[in-house]
Each structure stands twice: as C-alpha cells, then as structure tokens.
VOVOVEX-904940 format. One record per residue (C-alpha): residue in one letter; chain; y, z, x. Coordinates in nm, 2 decimals, decimal comma. Last residue first. Layout:
PT  type  mol  v  w  u
PT  A  A  Y  Z  X
...
// end
This chain:
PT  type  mol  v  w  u
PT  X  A  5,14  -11,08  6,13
PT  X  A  5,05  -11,16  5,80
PT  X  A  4,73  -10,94  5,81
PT  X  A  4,88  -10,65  5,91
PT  X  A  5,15  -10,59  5,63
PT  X  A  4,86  -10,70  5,41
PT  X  A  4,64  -10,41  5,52
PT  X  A  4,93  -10,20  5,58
PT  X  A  5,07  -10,24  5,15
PT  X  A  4,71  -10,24  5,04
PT  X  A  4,65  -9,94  5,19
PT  X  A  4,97  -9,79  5,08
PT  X  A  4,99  -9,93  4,73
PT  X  A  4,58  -9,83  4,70
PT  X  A  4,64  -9,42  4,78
PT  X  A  4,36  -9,23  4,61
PT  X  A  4,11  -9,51  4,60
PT  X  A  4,20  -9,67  4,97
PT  X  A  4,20  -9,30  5,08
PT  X  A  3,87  -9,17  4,97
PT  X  A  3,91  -8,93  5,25
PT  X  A  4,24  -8,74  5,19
PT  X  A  4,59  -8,86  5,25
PT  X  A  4,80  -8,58  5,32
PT  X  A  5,01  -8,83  5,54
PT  X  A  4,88  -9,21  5,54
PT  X  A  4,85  -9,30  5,92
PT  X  A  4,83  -9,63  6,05
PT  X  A  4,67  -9,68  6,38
PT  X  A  4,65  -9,99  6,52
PT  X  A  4,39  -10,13  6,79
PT  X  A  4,34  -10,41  7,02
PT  X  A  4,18  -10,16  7,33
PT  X  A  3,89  -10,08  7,09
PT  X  A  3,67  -9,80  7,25
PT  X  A  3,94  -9,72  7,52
PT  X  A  4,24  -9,74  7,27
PT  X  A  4,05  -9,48  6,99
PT  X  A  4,24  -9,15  7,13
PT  X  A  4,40  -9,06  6,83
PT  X  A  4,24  -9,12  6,48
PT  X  A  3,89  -8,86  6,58
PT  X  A  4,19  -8,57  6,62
PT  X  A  4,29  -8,57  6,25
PT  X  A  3,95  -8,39  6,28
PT  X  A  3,67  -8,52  5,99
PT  X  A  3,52  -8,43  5,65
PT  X  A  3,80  -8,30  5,46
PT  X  A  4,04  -8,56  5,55
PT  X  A  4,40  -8,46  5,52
PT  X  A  4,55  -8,70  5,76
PT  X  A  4,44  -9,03  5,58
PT  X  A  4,36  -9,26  5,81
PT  X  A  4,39  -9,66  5,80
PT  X  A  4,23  -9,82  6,16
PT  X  A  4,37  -10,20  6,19
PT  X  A  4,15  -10,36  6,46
PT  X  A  4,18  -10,72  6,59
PT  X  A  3,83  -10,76  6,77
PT  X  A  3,75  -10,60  7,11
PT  X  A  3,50  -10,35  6,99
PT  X  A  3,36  -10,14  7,30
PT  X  A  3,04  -9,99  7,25
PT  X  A  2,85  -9,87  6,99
PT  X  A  2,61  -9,60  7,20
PT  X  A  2,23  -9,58  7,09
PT  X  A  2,07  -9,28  7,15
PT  X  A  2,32  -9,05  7,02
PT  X  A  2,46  -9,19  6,74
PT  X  A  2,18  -9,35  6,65
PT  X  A  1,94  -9,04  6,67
PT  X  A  2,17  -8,79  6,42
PT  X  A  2,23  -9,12  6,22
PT  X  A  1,85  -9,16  6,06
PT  X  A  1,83  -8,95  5,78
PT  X  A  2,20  -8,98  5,70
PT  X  A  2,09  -9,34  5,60
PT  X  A  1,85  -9,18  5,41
PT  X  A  2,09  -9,01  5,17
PT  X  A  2,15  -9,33  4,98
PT  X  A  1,80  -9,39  4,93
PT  X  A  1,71  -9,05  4,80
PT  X  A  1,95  -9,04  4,55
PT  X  A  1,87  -9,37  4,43
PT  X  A  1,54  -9,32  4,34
PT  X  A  1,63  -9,45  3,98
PT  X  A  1,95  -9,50  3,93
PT  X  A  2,20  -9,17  3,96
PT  X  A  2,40  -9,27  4,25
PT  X  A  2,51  -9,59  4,07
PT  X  A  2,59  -9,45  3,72
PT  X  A  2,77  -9,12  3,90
PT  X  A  3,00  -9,42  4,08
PT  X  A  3,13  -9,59  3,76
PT  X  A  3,15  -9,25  3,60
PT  X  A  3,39  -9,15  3,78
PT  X  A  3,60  -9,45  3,75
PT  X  A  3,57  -9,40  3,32
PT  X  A  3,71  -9,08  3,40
PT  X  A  4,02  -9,20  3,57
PT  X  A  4,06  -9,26  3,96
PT  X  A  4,47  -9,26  3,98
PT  X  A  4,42  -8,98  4,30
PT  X  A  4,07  -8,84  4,33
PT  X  A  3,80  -8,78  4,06
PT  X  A  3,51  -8,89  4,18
PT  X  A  3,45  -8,51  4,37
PT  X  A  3,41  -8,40  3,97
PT  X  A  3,14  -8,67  3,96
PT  X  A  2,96  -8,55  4,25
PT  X  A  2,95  -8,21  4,16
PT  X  A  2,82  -8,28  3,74
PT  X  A  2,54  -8,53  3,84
PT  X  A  2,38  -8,43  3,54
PT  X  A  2,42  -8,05  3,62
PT  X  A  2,26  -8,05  3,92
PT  X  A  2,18  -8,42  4,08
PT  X  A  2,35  -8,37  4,44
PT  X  A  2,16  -8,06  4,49
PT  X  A  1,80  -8,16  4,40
PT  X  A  1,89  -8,45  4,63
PT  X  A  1,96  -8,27  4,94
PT  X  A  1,71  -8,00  4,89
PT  X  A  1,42  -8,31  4,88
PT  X  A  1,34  -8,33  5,22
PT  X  A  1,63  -8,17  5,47
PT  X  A  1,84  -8,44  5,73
PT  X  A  2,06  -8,42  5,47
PT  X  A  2,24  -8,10  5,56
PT  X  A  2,23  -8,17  5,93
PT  X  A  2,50  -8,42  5,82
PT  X  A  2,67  -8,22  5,57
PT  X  A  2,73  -7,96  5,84
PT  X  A  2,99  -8,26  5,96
PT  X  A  3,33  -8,03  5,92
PT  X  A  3,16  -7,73  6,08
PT  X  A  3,02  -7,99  6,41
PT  X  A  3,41  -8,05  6,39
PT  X  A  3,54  -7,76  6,43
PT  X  A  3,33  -7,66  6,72
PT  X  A  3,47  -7,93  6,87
PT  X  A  3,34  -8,07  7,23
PT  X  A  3,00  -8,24  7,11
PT  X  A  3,16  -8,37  6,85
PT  X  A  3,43  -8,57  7,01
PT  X  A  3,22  -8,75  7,24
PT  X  A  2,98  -8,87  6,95
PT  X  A  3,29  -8,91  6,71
PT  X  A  3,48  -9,15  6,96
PT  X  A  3,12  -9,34  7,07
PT  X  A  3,11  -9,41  6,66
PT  X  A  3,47  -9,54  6,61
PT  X  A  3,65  -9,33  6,36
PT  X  A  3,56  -9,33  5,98
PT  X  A  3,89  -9,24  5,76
PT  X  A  3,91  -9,61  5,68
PT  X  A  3,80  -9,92  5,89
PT  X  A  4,01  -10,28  5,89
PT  X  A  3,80  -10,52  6,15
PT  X  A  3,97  -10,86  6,18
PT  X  A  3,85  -11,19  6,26
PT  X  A  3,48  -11,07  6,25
PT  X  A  3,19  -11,31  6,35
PT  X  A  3,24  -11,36  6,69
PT  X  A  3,29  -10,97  6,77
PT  X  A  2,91  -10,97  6,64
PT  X  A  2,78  -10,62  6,81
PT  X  A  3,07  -10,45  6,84
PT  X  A  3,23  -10,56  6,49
PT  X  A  2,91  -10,50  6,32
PT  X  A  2,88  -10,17  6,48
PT  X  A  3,19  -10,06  6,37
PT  X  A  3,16  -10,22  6,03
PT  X  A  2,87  -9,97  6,00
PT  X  A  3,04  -9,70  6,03
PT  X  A  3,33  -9,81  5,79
PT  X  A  3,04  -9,86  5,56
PT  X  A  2,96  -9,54  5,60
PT  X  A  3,34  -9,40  5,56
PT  X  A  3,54  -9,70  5,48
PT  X  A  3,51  -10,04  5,58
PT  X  A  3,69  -10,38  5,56
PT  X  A  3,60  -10,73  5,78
PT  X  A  3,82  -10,97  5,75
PT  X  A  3,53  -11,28  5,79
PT  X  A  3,35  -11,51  5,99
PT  X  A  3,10  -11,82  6,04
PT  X  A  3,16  -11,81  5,59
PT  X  A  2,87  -11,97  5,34
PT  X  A  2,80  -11,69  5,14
PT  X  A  2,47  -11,69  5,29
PT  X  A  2,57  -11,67  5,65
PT  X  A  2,85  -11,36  5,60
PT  X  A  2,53  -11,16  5,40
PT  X  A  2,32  -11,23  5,65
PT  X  A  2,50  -11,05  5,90
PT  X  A  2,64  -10,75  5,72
PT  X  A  2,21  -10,71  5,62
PT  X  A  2,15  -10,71  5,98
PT  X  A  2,42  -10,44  6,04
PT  X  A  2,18  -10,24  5,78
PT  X  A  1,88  -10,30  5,91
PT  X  A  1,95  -10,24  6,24
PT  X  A  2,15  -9,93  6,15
PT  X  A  1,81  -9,76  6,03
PT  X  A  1,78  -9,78  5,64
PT  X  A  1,42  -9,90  5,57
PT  X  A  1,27  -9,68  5,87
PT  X  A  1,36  -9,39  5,58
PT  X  A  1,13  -9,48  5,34
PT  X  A  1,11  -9,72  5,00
PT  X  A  1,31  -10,00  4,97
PT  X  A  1,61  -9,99  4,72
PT  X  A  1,74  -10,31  4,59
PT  X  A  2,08  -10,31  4,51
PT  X  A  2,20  -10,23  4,13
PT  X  A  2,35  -9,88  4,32
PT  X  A  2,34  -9,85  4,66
PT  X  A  1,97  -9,86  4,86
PT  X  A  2,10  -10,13  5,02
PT  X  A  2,49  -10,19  4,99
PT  X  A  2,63  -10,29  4,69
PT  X  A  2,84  -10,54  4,72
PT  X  A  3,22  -10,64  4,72
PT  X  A  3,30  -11,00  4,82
PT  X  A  3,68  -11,08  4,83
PT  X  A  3,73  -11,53  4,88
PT  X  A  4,05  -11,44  5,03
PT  X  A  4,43  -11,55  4,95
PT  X  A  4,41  -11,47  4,58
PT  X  A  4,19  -11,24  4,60
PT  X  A  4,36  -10,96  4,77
PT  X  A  4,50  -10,73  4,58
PT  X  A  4,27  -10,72  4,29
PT  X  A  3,99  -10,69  4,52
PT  X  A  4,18  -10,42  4,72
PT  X  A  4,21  -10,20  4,40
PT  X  A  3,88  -10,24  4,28
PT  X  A  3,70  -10,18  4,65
PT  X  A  3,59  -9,84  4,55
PT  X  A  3,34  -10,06  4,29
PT  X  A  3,13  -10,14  4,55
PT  X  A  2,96  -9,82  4,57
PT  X  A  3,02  -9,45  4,64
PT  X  A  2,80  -9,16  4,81
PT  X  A  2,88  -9,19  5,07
PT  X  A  3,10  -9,52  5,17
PT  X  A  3,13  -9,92  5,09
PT  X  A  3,16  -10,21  5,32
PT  X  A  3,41  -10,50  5,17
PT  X  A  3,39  -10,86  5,29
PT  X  A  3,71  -11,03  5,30
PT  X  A  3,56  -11,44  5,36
PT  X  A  3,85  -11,69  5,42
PT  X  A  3,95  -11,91  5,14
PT  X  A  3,70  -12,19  5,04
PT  X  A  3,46  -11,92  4,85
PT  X  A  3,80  -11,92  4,59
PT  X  A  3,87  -11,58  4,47
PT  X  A  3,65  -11,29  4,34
PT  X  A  3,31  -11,18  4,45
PT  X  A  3,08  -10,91  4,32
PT  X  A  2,75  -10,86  4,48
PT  X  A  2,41  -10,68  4,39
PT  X  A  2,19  -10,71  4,70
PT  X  A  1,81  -10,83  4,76
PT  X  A  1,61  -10,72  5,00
PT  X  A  1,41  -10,84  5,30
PT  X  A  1,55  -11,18  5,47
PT  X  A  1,87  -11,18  5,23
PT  X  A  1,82  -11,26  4,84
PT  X  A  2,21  -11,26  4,68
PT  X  A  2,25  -11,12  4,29
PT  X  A  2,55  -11,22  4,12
PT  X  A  2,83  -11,03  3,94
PT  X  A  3,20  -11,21  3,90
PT  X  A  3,52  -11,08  3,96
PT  X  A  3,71  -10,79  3,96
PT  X  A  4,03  -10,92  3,72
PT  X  A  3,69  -10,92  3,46
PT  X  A  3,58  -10,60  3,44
PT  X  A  3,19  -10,55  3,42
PT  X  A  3,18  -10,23  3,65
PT  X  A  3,52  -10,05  3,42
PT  X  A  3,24  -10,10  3,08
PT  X  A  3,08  -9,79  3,21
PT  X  A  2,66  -9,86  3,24
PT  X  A  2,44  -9,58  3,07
PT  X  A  2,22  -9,46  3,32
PT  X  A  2,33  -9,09  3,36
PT  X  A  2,44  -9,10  2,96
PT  X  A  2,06  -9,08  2,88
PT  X  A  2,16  -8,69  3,04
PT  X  A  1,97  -8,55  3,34
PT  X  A  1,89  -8,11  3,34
PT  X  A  1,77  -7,97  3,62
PT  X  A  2,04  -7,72  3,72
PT  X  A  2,18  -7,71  3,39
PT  X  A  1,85  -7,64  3,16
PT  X  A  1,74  -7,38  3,48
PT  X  A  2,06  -7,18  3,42
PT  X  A  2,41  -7,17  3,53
PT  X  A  2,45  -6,78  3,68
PT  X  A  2,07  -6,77  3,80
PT  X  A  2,00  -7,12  3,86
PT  X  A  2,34  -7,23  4,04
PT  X  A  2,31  -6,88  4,29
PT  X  A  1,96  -7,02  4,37
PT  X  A  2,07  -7,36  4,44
PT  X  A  2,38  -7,27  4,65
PT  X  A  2,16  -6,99  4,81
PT  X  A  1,88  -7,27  4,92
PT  X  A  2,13  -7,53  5,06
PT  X  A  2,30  -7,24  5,28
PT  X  A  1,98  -7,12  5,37
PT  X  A  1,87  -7,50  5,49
PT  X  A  2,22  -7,53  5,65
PT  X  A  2,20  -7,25  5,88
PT  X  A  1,85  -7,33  5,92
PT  X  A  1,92  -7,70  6,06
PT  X  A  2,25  -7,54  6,23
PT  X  A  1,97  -7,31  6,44
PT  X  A  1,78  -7,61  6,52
PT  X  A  2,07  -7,86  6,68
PT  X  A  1,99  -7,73  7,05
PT  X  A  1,64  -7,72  7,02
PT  X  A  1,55  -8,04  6,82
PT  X  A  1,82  -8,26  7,07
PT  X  A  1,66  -8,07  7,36
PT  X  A  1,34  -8,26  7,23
PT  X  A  1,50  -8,57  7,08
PT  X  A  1,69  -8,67  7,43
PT  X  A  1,98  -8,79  7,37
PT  X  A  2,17  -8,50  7,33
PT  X  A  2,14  -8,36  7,65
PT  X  A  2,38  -8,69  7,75
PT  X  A  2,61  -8,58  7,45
PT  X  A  2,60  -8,23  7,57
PT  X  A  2,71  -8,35  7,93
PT  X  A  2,99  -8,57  7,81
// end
C-alpha cells in the first residue's frame, strides 16, 4: 500500500519504474536486432497488399449487421444483432483484438439481447484520432456512455475482456445505474491489480509489456515484423481458424492503427495510479481462465472488497483469450448467470 501511494506521484513514479523502462527498451532493441540479422531487413519491414485485404469471416451474416454510429467526437464501427427492443449486451473488446472476439457470444446471445459489438476507438474500421490525450480512460468510458444513449438503451449487460474488461470496470464504477450486469474476462478489477502489483514481483514480470509500450515507435516496429507475422500466430488459440486470424491482423494493421491501439497503454501507468476505480456494486460475474499468461491466478481471488456482489467462475487451463478459446463454457456461465 506504501508503494502504491509512492506511486502516485509521477516523479518517484519515473525513478522507481526507470530501470524496468531500460530493461524493456534493451529487450525491445535485441529482439529487433536478432530478427534483422537471422530474418532479414525484407522480413522485418516487409507489409503485404494482403495486410488490408478484408476476410469474408467480418461480413458474416449469423453476426449481424455493420453500421457506423457518430458519438460527441468520433465515430465507431458497430455490429448489432437481435431485436434493439430486447435489452442492450454491449461487448468491450481487448489488446490487440476487435469486435469480432465477440462471434461466439453474438451468436449465443441474440436472440434474447439486442448484442452490439464495436470497434473501439482507435480499433480497427473506428475512427482513430491522432495523440495519446485522445485515448485517456475519460474518453474511453465516455465513449461506453454514449454509445448505450444512442442505441436507444438507459442500461445494458455489460461484457468485457482484457482492455475492454478494464474499461467495463470503470464504467460499471462510475455509471452503476447504467449496467444491469457487469461480465469481465481475465482482467481483474483495476484497485485489485494496482495493490497486487506493487507486492508481486511476478507480476510486474508478467506486465513488462506495459512499460514496453510506454516506448515511441519500438512498440509498433515490433508488432508489424514479418507482415504482422507474431500477432497473427498469437490469433491462433483454441477453434480460431486462419480466416479468424486474419480477421484481427486486418484490424491492427489499418492505417495508423498500430499506434492508436498501443496508446491506450500510453496512458494506464498514471490512471491506475492516480486515479483509483472504486467499489463496483453492480451484479458481477468475473470468467478467468487459470492459465493466463499475462496475469497471477492470484488477481481472481480476493475481488469481494472492490465488488462485494461478485462471482467467480474459473475455466481450468484456460488461457487469456478465453471467451475465443473456450466459447461453450463462457457461454454456458454467462447464461447460467443471467437466468438466475
């Protein structure tokens, strides 16, 4: 609790976190290095026309229909599917993904919700302002906000995983009024992490990535070598085809949006400590997948305190992506849940 009050304040903030910042600068810099000397320059920099070439999986029917919706500064690529009079599932997207990890659930679910998917700014067919101050979590709770209004709900069944499970957090604290239930996935409540972190050397490993993309440029040099080839390898988890791959490398690799999606990494260091979540006192159902790369199995336990109306399902072995990798379970806890 100490370190996380130190924490706060950007100076001590800079000196404490500063030798991870090199550690992960030289770690960036070897990994490009090593990729030009034993992959080549032709690899490293290289972007195929089939980058921007649209997958025929985005435009399938059973997922609904495409629309573009203008909120008070940007416009955002949706997909709904069921009747707008049924109550409003609203689906919140991770790193480095886009709506289209929602497939399963959409399909799932739209007979008895009116399911929106969307593209979340900077995401994909979304508009994509320019700088970092565009992507604070003001902005992007604010866009959660507007979106509800304009499709016409007062509330909705809130579903999030990883940033967008992040976000959902913050909506649900923030607008408790607006979210009947909140459903997050392998993302644990922000004060949770922020305590967490600052006690686990494990876990400031597990978030390098983090510090990683708080760097200019490196980040996105990285995440393009070899036409995208790292990221779309990482697609390919549980029944996720090629075709599903390419879905996502399609809406990473638009035009700047590389850089857009990272920036909301560029600005998390300072929200999570300067601006605490608080409790969330709406109807919570958290899914986990206990073999999560990226964070502790230990950031799933101990949630009661932020959210005192929480549930905990765990999905064994599951890994990060887990709604993709393991749909029939999600699907099978979320409805489980929701019928109660």
């Amino acid at each position: 609790m100490i370190l996380r009050t130190l924490l706060s304040y950007p100076i001590i903030r800079y000196i404490l976190l500063l030798p991870l910042f090199i550690l992960t600068t030289l770690i960036g810099i070897l990994f490009l290095f090593g990729a030009l000397i034993f992959k080549g320059p032709s690899w490293v920099f290289r972007k195929k026309k089939t980058s921007y070439v649209r997958p025929e999986c985005l435009d399938e029917p059973s997922l609904g229909n495409h629309k573009f919706i203008s909120l008070k500064d940007v416009k955002l690529h949706i997909v709904e599917s069921g009747d707008p009079k049924n109550p409003l599932m609203l689906f919140l997207h991770g790193f480095p993904e886009c709506w289209y990890s929602w497939r399963h659930q959409i399909k799932k679910f739209n007979k008895d919700y009116h399911c929106v998917a969307f593209d979340m700014r900077g995401v994909g067919e979304s508009d994509g302002p320019a700088g970092v101050s565009n992507y604070t979590m003001d902005k992007l709770v604010g866009d959660v906000h507007d979106m509800i209004k304009t499709l016409g709900h007062k509330s909705c069944v809130l579903v999030g995983h990883d940033w967008g499970g992040l976000i959902g957090w913050e909506f649900a604290a923030r607008y408790p009024d607006m979210v009947d239930n909140y459903i997050p996935m392998n993302v644990p409540h922000p004060d949770r992490f922020a305590d967490f972190i600052t006690s686990s050397v494990v876990q400031i490993m597990l978030s390098w990535y983090m510090l990683f993309f708080q760097l200019p440029y490196l980040p996105e040099i990285l995440m393009s070598m070899g036409d995208y080839g790292m990221l779309k390898e990482a697609y390919k988890i549980g029944p996720n085809t090629d075709e599903d791959a390419d879905a996502f490398k399609y809406s990473i690799s638009r035009p700047g949006r590389s850089t857009t999606f990272v920036n909301y990494y560029r600005n998390i260091i300072g929200a999570i400590f300067n601006q605490p979540c608080g409790k969330v006192s709406v109807p919570t159902l958290l899914i986990w997948g206990t073999g999560d790369a990226a964070f502790n199995i230990k950031l799933s336990h101990d949630t009661e305190k932020y959210c005192p109306k929480i549930i905990v399902k765990r999905i064994e072995g599951g890994h990060h992506s887990i709604q993709q990798e393991q749909p029939d379970v999600v699907n099978n806890f979320m409805k489980q849940y929701l019928n109660n």
